[in-house]
C-alpha atoms as a printed R data frame, in Angstrom:
   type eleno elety resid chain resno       x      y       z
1  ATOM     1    CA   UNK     A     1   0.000  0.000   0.000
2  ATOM     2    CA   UNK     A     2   1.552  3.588  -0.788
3  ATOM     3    CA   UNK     A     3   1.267  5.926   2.050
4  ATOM     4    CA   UNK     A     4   2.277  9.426   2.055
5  ATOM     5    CA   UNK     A     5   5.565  8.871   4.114
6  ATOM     6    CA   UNK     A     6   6.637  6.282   1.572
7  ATOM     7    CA   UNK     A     7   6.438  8.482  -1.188
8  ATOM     8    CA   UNK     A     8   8.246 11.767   0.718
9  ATOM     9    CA   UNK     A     9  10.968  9.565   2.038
10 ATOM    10    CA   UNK     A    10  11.919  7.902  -1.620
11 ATOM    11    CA   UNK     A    11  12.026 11.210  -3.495
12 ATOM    12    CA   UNK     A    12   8.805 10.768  -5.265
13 ATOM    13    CA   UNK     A    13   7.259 14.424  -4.412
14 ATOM    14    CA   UNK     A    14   6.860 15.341  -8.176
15 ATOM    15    CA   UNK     A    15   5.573 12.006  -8.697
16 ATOM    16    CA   UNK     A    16   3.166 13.118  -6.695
17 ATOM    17    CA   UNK     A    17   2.758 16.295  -7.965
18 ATOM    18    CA   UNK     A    18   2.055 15.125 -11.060
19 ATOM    19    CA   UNK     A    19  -0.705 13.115  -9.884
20 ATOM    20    CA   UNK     A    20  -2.553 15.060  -8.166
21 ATOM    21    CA   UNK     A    21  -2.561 17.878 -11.695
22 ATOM    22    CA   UNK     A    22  -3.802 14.745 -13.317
23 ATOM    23    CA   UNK     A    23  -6.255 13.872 -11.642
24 ATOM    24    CA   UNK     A    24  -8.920 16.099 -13.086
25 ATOM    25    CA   UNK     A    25  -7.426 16.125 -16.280
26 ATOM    26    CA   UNK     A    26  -8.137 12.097 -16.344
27 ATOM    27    CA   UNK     A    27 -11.700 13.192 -14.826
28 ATOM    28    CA   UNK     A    28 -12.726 15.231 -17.841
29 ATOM    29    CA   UNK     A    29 -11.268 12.744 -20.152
30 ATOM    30    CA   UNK     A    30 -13.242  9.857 -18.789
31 ATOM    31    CA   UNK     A    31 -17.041 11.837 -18.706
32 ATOM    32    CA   UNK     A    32 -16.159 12.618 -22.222
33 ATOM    33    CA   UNK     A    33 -15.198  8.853 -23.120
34 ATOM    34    CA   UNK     A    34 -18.850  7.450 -21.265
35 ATOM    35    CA   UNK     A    35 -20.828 11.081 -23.059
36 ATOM    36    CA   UNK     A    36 -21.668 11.816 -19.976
37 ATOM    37    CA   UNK     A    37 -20.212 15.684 -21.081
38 ATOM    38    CA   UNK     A    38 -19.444 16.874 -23.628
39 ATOM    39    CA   UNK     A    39 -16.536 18.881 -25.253
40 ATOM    40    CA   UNK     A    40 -16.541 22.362 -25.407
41 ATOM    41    CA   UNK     A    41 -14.278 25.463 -25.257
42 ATOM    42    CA   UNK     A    42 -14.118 25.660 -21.863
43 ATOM    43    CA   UNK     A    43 -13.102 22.250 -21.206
44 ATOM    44    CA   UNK     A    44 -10.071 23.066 -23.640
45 ATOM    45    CA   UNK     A    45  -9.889 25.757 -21.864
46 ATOM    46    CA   UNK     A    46  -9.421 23.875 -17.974
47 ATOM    47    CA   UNK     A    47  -7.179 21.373 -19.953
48 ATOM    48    CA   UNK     A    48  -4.885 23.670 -21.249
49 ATOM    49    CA   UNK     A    49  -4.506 25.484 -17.199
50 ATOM    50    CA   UNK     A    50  -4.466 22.366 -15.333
51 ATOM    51    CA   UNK     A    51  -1.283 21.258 -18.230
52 ATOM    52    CA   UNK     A    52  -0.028 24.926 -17.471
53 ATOM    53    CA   UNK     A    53  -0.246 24.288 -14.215
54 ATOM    54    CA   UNK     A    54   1.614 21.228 -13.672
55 ATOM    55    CA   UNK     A    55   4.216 23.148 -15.893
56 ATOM    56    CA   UNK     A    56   4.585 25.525 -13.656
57 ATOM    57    CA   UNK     A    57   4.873 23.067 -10.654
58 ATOM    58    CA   UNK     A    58   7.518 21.592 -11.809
59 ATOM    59    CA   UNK     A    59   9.984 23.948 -12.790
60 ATOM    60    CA   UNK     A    60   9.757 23.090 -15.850
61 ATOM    61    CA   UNK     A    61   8.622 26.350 -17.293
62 ATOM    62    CA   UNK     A    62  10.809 28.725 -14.796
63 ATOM    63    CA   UNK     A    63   8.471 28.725 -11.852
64 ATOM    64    CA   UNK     A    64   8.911 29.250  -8.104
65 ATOM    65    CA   UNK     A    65  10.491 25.856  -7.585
66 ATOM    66    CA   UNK     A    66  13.652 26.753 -10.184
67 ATOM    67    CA   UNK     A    67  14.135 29.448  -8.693
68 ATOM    68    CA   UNK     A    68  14.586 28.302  -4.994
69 ATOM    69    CA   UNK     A    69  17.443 25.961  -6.582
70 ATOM    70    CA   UNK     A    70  19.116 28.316  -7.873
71 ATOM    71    CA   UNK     A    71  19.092 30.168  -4.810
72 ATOM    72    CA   UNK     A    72  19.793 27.194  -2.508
73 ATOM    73    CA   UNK     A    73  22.627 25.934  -4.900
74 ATOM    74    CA   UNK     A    74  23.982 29.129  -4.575
């Protein structure tokens, strides 16, 4: 069973991370796949933040958490 300590003690934080921006992504894609909604702009347009978000959480795109390791490396 994963617990939370597991995953904080092995490194796996943006594992994580990643899972948790993912969630509602998968959410949206599933109602689509059983029609129970259906696609529109605005759905595009929560896609398109929650993958800008998860960006953004990882550093990936120059967020918060590259810059505290380039100040901690420093």
């Amino acid at each position: 069973m994963f617990t939370w300590d597991i995953g904080m003690k092995r490194g796996r934080v943006r594992l994580l991370g990643l899972l948790f921006y993912a969630t509602p992504l998968c959410s949206i894609l599933v109602l689509i796949a059983f029609d129970l909604a259906t696609p529109s702009p605005s759905l595009l347009v929560a896609a398109l933040l929650i993958c800008g978000g998860a960006l953004i959480g990882s550093g990936m795109l120059g967020g918060p958490v590259s810059q505290r390791r380039k100040t901690a490396a420093a």
